[in-house]
C-alpha positions as CSV (number, residue, x, y, z in Angstrom):
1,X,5.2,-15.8,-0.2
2,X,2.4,-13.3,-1.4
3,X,-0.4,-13.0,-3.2
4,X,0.1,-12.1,-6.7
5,X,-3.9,-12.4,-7.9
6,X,-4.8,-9.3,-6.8
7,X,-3.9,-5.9,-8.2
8,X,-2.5,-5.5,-11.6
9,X,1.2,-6.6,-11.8
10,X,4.0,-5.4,-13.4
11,X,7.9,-7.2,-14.5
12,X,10.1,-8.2,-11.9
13,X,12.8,-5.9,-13.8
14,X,10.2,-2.7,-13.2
15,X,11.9,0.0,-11.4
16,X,10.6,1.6,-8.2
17,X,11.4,4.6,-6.4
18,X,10.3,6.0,-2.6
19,X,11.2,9.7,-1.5
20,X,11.9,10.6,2.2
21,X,13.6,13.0,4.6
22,X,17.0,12.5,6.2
23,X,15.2,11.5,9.9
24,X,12.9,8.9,7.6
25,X,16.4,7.3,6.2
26,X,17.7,6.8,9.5
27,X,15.0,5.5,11.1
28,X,14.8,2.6,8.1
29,X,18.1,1.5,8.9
30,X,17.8,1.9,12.5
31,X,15.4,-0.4,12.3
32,X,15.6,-2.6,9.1
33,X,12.0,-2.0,8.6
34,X,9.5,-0.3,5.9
35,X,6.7,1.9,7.1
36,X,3.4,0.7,6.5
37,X,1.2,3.6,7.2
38,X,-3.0,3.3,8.1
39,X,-5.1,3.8,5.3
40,X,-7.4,6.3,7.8
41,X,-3.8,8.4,8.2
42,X,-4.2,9.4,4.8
43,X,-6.2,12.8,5.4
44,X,-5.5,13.6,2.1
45,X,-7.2,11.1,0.1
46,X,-10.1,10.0,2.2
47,X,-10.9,7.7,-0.5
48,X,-8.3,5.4,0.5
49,X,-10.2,2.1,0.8
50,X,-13.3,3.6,-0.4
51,X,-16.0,0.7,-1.7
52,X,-19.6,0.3,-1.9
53,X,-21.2,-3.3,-0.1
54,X,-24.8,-4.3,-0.7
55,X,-25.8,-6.7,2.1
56,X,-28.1,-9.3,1.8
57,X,-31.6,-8.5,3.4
58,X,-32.0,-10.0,6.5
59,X,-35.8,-12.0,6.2
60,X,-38.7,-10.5,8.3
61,X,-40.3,-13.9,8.4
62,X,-38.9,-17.4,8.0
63,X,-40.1,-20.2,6.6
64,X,-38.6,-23.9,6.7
65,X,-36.5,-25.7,9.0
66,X,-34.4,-23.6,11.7
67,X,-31.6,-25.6,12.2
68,X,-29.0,-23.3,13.4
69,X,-29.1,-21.5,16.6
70,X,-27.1,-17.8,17.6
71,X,-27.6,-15.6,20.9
72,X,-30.1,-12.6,20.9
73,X,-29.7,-9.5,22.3
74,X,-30.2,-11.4,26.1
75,X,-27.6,-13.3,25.3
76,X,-30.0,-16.6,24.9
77,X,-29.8,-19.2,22.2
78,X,-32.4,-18.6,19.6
79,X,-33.2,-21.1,16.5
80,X,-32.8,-19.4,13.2
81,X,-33.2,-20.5,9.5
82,X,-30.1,-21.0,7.2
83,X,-31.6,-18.5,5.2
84,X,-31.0,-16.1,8.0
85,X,-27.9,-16.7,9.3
86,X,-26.7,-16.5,5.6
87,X,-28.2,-12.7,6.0
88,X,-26.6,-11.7,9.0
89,X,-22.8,-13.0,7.7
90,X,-23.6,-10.6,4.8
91,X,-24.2,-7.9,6.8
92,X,-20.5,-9.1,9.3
93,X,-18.4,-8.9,6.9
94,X,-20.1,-5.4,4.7
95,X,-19.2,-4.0,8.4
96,X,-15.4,-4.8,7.6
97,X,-15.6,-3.4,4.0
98,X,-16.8,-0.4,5.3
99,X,-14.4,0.0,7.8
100,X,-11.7,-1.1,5.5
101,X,-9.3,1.8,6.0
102,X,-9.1,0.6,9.3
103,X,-7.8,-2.1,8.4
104,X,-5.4,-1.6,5.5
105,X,-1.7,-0.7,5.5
106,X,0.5,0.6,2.7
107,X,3.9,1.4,1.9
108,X,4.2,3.1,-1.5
109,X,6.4,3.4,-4.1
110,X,6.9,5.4,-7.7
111,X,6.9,3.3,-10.7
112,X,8.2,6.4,-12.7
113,X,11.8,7.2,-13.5
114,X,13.2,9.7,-11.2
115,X,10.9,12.6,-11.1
116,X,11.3,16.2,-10.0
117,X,7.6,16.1,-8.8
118,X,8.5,13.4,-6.1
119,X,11.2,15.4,-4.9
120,X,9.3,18.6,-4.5
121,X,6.4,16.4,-2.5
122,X,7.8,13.8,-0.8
123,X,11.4,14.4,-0.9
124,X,11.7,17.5,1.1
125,X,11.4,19.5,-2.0
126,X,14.6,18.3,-3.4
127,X,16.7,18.1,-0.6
128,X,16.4,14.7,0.8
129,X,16.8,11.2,0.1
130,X,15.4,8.7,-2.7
131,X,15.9,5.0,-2.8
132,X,15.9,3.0,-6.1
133,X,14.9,-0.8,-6.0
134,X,12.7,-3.0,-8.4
135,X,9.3,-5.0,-7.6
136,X,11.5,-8.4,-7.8
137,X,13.8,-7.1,-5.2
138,X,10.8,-5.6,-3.2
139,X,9.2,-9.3,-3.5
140,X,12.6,-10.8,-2.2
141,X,13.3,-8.5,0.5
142,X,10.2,-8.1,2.2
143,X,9.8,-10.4,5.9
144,X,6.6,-10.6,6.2
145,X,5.0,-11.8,9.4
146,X,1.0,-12.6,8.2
147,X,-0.2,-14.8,6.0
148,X,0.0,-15.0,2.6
149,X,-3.8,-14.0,2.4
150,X,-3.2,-10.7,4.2
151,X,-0.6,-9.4,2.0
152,X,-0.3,-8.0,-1.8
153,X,1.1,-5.8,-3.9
154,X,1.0,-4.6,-7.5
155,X,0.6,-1.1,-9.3
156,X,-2.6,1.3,-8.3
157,X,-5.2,1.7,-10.8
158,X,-6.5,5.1,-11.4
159,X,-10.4,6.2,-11.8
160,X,-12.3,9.3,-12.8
161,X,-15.2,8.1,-10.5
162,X,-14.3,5.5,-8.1
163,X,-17.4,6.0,-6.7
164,X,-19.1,3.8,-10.2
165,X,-16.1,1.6,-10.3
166,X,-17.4,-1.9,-10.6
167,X,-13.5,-2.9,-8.9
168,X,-14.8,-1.6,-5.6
169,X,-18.5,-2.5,-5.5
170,X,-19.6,-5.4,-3.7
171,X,-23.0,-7.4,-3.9
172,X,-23.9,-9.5,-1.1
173,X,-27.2,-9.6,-1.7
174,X,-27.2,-12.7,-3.7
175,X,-24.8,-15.7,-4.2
176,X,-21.5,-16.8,-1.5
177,X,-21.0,-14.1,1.4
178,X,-17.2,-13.8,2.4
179,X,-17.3,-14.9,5.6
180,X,-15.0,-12.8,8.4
181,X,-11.4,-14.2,7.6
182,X,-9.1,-15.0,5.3
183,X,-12.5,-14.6,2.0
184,X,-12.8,-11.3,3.8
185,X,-9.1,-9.8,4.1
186,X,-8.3,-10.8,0.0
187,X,-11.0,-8.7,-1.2
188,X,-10.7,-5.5,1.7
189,X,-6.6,-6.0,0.1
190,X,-7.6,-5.3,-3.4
191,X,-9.2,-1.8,-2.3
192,X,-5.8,-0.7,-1.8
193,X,-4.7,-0.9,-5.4
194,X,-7.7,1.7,-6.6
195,X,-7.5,5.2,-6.3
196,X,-9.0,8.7,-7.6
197,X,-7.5,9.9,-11.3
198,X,-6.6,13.3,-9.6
199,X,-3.9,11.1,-8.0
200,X,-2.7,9.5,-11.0
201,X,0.4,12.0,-11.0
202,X,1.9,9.8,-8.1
203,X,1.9,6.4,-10.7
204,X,1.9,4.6,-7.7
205,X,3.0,0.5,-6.8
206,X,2.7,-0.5,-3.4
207,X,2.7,-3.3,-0.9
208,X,-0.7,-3.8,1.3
209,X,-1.2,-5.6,4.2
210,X,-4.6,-6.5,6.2
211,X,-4.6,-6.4,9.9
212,X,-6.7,-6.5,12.5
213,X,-8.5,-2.8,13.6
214,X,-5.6,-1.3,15.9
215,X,-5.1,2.7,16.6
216,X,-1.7,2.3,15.4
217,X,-1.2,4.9,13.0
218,X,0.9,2.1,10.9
219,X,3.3,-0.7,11.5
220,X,6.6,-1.5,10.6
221,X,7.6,-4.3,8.8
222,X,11.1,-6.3,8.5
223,X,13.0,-6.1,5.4
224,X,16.3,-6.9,3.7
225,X,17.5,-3.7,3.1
226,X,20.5,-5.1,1.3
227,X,18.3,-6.5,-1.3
228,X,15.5,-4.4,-1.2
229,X,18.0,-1.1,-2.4
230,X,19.9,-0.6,-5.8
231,X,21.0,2.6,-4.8
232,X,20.9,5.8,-3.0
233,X,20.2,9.3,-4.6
234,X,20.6,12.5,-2.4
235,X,18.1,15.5,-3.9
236,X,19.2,17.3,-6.4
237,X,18.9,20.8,-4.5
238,X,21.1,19.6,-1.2
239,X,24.2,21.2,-0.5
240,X,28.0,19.4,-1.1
241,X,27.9,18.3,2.7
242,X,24.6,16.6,2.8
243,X,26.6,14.0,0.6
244,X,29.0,13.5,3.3
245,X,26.2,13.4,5.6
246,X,24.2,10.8,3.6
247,X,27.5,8.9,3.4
248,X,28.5,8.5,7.2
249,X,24.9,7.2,8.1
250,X,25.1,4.3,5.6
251,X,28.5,3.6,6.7
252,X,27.2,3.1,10.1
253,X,24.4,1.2,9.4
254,X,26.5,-0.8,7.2
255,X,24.3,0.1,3.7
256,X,26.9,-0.6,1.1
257,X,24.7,0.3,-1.8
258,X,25.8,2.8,-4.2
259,X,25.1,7.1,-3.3
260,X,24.7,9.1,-6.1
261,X,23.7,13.1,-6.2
262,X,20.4,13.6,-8.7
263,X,21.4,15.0,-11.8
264,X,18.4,16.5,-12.6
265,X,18.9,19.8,-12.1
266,X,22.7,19.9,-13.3
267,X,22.6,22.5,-16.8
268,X,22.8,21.0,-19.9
269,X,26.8,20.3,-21.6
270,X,28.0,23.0,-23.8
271,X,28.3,22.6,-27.2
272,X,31.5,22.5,-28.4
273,X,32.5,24.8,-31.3
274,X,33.8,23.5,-34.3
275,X,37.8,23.4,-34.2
276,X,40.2,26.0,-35.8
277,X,41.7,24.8,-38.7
């Protein structure tokens, strides 16, 4: 159902975990969908996406045959060589690369066990909602309404300077040139699974999909909720009714998954002292 050559992969077993606000949770079940949010949204990291494309130089002069034809700038059919046309695809589909955070949408997860840093940024400091699930049931779950060749996933690498990272530089200049399509959206998806080391906190796996440059700010996208989510985890600063809260919405919305409070914040067991003989 996906494309599996693309990022680095982890085990189907490997735990995942997303952090959201109460509103967030409802709206997923609402709607049995995930959020896939625009790469350009993320005014945070405007290295989402980021690569480097070296088009091929388009010849001043042509020699040999001219057995192709495209439309000049009048709109009139024009004979042009092979090595030319060749040129201008190059320079197509570098346009798409460079516009690829216009094109690409994420939904992210944690590969880490349960971490008090996730709360305090993405879980409303501790007070809202996690889910736990695992990259086989992610795989299983998801509905996906592209083709195969337009979605991925697999765990984010990390670099100190993405900017010299050979994963994210593309040379058109010599060789095959991806033309616009399905060559094109494979390689824009693998930009989505490279990020900058100062992000490497987040030890990020997400799903990516390609789509077509809309002003969207993101899409959402079926899944079995069901099998997508192990459990449920209320923050671990919330209040006793949050719990009861937490537990009517999924009741509603018929989730049936476990809800749990996070223990991470509960004090340590006393030690017992040794017994009076």
């Amino acid at each position: 159902m996906v494309n599996s050559d693309v990022p680095a992969t982890v085990s189907a077993e490997t735990a995942i975990w997303r952090y959201m606000d109460l509103p967030r949770f409802v709206s997923m079940l609402a709607s049995k969908t995930l959020w896939f949010a625009k790469a350009a949204q993320f005014h945070d990291d405007p290295y989402e996406g980021f690569c480097r494309v070296t088009a091929r130089a388009v010849p001043l002069d042509e020699y040999g045959p001219k057995w192709l034809t495209h439309e000049n700038t009048q709109g009139n059919p024009v004979p042009i060589s092979l090595e030319r046309m060749v040129a201008e695809v190059s320079h197509m589909s570098a346009e798409y690369f460079e516009d690829a955070r216009e094109h690409l949408y994420v939904n992210s997860w944690c590969l880490a066990d349960e971490s008090m840093a996730m709360w305090q940024i993405y879980g409303s400091s501790g007070h809202g909602i996690a889910l736990r699930s695992s990259v086989g049931q992610y795989r299983r779950a998801a509905r996906l309404p592209v083709e195969t060749s337009q979605f991925a996933y697999g765990k984010v690498q990390y670099h100190a300077d993405i900017t010299e990272t050979p994963d994210v530089q593309l040379d058109f200049s010599q060789g095959p040139v991806p033309a616009p399509g399905s060559g094109v959206w494979e390689k824009i998806l693998k930009l989505a699974f490279h990020k900058r080391r100062c992000f490497e906190y987040e030890k990020e796996w997400r799903g990516a999909l390609y789509q077509d440059s809309r002003p969207e700010p993101g899409c959402n996208i079926d899944f079995d909720l069901d099998e997508l989510i192990s459990a449920v985890y209320i923050g671990p600063r919330v209040d006793g009714f949050f719990f009861d809260v937490v537990s009517s919405v999924m009741e509603k919305f018929q989730l049936k998954e476990p809800l749990e409070k996070s223990a991470l914040l509960q004090p340590p067991p006393r030690k017992m002292g040794a017994a009076a003989e």
